[in-house]
C-alpha positions in Angstrom: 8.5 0.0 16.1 9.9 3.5 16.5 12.7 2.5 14.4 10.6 1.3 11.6 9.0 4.9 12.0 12.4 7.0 11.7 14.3 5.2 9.3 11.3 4.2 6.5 8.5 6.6 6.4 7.9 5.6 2.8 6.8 2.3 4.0 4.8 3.3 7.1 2.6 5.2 4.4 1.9 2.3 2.3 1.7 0.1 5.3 -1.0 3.2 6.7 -2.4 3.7 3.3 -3.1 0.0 2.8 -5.1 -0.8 6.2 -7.4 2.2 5.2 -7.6 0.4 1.5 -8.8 -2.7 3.6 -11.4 -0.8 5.7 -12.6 0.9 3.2 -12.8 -1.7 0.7 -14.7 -4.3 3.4 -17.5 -1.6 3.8 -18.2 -1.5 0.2 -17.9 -5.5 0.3 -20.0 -5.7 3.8 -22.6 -3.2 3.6 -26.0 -3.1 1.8 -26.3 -1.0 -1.2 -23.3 0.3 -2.2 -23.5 -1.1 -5.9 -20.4 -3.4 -4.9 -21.5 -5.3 -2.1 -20.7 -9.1 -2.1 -19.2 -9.1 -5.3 -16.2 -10.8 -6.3 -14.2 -7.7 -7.2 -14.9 -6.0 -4.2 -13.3 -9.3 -2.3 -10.4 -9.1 -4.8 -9.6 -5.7 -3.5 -9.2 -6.8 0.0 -7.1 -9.4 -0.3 -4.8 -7.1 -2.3 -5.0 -4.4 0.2 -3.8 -7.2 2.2 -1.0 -8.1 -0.1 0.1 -4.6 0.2 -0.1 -4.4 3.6 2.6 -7.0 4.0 4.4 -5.3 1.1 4.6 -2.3 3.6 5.9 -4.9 6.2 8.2 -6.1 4.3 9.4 -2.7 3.0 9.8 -1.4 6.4 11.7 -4.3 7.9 13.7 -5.3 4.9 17.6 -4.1 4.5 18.5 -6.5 1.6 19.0 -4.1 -1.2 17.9 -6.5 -4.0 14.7 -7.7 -1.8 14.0 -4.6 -0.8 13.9 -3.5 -4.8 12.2 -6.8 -5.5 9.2 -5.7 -2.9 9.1 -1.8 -4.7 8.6 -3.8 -8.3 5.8 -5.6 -6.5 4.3 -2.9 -4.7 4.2 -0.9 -7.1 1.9 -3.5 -9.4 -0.1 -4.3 -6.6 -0.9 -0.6 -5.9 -1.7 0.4 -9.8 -3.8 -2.5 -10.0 -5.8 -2.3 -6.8 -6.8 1.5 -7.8 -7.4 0.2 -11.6 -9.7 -2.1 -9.6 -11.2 0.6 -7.3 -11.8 3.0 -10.4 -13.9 -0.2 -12.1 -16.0 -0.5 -8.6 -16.1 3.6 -8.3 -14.7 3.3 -5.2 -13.1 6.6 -5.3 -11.9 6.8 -1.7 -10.2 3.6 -2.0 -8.2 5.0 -5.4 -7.4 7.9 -3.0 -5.7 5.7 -0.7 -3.8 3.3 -3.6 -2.4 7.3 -5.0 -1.5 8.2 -1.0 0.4 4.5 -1.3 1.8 5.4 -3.9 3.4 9.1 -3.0 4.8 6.4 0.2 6.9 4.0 -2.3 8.0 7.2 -4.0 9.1 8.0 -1.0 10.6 5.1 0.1 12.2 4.6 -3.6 13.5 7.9 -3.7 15.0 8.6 -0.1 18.7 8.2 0.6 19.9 4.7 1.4 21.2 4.2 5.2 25.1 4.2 3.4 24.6 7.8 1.9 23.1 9.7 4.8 25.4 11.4 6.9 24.8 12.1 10.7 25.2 15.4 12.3 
């Protein structure tokens, strides 16, 4: 696990970002009034929290360069459409966590691949 840490923070923040998106969309889904509770979109929200979550996975223990791309292309719907989603059921903290998985994939998108980085 340590090496997932130190060579892909980008996807330890989307997998981090998307366990809180599951928390926090299962109290809205589990607990009495919160305007969303037991509705369908709230249970939507989970299971793509879920999806991302094993986005993040896969992100972090990919090294395939076009399945790793593949898994950003996907991500990266999954995460505007889960906050889309979240901004429907004002679930504000949950769009927090989508933008916080998002800055992640940014990160992981935008970092230096393994052949350019050069060891001191």
């Amino acid at each position: 696990m340590s090496s997932m840490r130190s060579s892909n923070p980008g996807a330890m923040v989307v997998l981090i970002a998307s366990a809180v998106g599951i928390a926090i969309a299962l109290y809205a889904y589990l607990t009495p009034l919160t305007g969303v509770n037991g509705t369908l979109g709230a249970l939507v929200v989970i299971v793509t929290c879920a999806i991302l979550v094993a986005l993040g996975l896969g992100l972090a223990l990919c090294h395939g360069r076009g399945l790793h791309n593949l898994l950003r292309v996907v991500a990266i719907a999954f995460i505007v459409g889960t906050a889309f989603a979240a901004l429907l059921l004002h679930l504000w903290w949950l769009a927090i966590a989508m933008a916080v998985a998002l800055v992640g994939l940014m990160i992981d998108i935008f970092r230096p691949s393994p052949a350019h980085r050069t060891t001191s």
